[in-house]
N, C-alpha and C positions, 0 to 999 in steps of 0.2 A: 504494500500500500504506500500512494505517495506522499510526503510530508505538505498539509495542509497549510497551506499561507494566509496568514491574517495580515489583511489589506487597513488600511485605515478608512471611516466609513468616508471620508473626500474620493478617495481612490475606489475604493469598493463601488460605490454609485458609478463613478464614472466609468468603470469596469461592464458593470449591468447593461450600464445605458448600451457602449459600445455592444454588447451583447443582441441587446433587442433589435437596434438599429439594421446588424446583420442579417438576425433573424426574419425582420421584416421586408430587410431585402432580397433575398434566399426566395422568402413568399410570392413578392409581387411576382419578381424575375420565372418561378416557377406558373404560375399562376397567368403570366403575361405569354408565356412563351406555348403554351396548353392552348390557349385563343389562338394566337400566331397560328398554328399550325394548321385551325381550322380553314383558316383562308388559302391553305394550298400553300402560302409560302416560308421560308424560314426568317427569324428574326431579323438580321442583317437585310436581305431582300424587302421583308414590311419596312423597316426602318428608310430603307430608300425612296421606299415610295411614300412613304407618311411624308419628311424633306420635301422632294419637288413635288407633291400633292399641295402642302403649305407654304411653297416658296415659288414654284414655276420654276423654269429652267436655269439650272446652273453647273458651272466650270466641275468635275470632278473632284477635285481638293474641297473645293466647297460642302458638297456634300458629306464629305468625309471628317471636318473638322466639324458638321453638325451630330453627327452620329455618337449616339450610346451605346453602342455595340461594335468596337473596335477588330479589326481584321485583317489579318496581312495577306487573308487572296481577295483584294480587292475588284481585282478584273474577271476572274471568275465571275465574282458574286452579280456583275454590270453583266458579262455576258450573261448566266443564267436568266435574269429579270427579260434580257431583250430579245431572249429565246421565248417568251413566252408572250412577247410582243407587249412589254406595257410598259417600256422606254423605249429610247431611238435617243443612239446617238447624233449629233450635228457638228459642225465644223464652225468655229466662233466665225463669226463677220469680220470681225475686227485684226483678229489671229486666228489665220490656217490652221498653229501648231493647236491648239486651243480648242477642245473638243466641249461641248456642251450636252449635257442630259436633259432629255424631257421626258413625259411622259405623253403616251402616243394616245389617242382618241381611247382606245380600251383599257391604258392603264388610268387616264382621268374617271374614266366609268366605274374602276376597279376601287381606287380611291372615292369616288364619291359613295357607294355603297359601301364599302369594308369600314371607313373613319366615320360611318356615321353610327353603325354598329359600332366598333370600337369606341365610342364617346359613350355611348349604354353601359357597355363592360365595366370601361374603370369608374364609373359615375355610381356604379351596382357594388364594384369592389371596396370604392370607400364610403359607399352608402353606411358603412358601420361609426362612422364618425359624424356627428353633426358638422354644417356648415363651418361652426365657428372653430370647433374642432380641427376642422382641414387646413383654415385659415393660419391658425396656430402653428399645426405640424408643419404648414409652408414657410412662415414665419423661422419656426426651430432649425430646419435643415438648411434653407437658405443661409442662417446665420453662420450654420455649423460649418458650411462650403466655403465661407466667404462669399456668396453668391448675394446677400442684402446689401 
């Protein structure tokens, strides 16, 4: 048996919290990725199109520095999505070298049904917390990131 470490109770809280936080995370991420699937696509792949669904067309790094779901086969993940015809890539106007992502008539169609559903999901997910609640926990984490 290991030797049992008493924390002092500043550190012991702060200990918990990080605990939960994880935990909570583990959740959604599990939880998020179970949805994901039913749309046919993998997380990385929704994650793209969710991006240029709420932004329109942009540079490839762009997309990438918005992403939660980090990936070193990036170009994969672009051709898989444009195999199934719901990007297309473009050639910048401006720069040749400079490739632009859209989403093509069936991937906007794809995005306007999948994220309206998805606004249900997580609206359902944290339907366990009052308004002011959510406020709150937006308020905590934001702080926690640096993100306020």
């Amino acid at each position: 048996m290991g030797k049992e470490i008493v924390y002092k109770p500043k550190t012991q809280l702060a200990l918990n919290a990080m605990f939960s936080v994880g935990n909570a995370s583990n959740f959604l991420q599990d939880k998020t990725h179970s949805y994901v699937k039913t749309t046919g696509l993998t997380p990385a792949q929704f994650a793209i199109i969710s991006i240029l669904g709420h932004n329109g067309p942009l540079k490839i790094s762009e997309i990438y520095k918005q992403m939660l779901i980090k990936s070193g086969n990036r170009t994969m993940i672009l051709d898989s999505i444009e195999e199934k015809n719901l990007i297309k890539r473009v050639f910048s106007k401006n720069d040749r070298r400079e490739i632009i992502i859209e989403l093509t008539t069936a991937g906007q169609k794809f995005f306007d049904e999948s994220f309206e559903d998805y606004g249900h999901f997580v609206e359902k997910t944290f339907g366990v917390l009052s308004q002011p609640e959510q406020k709150d926990l937006l308020s905590i984490l934001s702080k926690l990131t640096g993100e306020s």
